[in-house]
C-alpha positions as a Markdown table, in Angstrom:
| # | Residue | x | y | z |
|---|---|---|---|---|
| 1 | Unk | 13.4 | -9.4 | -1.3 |
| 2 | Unk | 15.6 | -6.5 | -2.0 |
| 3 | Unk | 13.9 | -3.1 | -2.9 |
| 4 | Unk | 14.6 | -3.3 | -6.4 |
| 5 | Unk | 13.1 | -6.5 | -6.9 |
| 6 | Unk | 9.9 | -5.4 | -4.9 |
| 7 | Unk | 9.9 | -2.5 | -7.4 |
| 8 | Unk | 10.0 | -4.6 | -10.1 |
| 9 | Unk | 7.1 | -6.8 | -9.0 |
| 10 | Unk | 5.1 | -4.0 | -8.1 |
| 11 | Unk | 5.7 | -2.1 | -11.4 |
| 12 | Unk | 5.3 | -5.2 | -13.3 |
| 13 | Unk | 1.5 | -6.1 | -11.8 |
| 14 | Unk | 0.2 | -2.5 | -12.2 |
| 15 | Unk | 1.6 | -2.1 | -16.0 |
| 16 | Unk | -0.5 | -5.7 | -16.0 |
| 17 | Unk | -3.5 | -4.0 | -14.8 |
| 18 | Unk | -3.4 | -1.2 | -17.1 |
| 19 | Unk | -3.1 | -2.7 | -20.2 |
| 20 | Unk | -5.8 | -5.8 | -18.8 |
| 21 | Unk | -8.4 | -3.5 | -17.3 |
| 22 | Unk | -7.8 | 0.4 | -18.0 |
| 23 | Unk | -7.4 | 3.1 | -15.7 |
| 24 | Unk | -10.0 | 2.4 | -13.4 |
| 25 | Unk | -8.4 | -1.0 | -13.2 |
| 26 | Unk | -5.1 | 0.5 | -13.0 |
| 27 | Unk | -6.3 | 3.0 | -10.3 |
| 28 | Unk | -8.0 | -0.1 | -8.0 |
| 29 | Unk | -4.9 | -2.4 | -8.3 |
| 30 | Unk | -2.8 | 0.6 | -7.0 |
| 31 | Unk | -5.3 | 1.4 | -4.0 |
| 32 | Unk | -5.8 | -2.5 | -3.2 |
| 33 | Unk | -1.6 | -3.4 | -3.3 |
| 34 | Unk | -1.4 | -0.1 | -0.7 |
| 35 | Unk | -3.8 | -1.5 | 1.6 |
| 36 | Unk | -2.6 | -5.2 | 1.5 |
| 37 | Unk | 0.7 | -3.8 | 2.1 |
| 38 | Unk | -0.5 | -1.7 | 5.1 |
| 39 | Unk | -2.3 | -4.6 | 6.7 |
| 40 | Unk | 0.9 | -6.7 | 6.2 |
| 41 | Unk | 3.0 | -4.5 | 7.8 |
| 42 | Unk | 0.2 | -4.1 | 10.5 |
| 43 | Unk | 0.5 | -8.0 | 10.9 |
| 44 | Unk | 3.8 | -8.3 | 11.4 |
| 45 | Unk | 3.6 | -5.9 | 14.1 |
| 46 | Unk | 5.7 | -3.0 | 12.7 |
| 47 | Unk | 2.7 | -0.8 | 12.4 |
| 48 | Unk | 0.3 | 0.5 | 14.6 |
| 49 | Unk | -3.1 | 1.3 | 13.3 |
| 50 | Unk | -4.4 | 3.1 | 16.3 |
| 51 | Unk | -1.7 | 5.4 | 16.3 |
| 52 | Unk | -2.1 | 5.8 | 12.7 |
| 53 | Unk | -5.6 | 6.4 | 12.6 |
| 54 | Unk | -5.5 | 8.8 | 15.3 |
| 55 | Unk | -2.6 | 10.7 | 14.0 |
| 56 | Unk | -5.2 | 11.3 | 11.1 |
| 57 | Unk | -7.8 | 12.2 | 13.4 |
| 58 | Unk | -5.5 | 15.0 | 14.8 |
| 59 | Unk | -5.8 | 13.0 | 18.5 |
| 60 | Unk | -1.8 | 12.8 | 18.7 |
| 61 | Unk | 0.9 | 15.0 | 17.1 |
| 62 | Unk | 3.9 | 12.8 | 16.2 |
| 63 | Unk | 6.7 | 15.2 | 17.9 |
């Protein structure tokens, strides 16, 4: 799926959950695609959450 197309989709659902549910809807769509799209990328193995979550800790400096 090329960039555009995944923009498209992703545009597409959230104007759907606007006009459907609101902002609040709007605002939980949003925050539920971004974490289905981090544990995806997590799955596939081209994300690691430990190094993620302790980057945000401050454990590990990324330089």
């Amino acid at each position: 799926m090329s960039p555009t197309l995944a923009g498209l989709a992703i545009g597409a659902v959230l104007a759907g959950a606007a006009l459907a549910f609101g902002f609040w809807g709007f605002l939980l769509t949003a925050l539920m695609m971004g974490a289905g799209a981090v544990l995806g990328r997590a799955a596939e193995g081209r994300l690691d959450l430990g190094g993620v979550l302790d980057a945000l800790r401050g454990k590990r400096s990324s330089s």
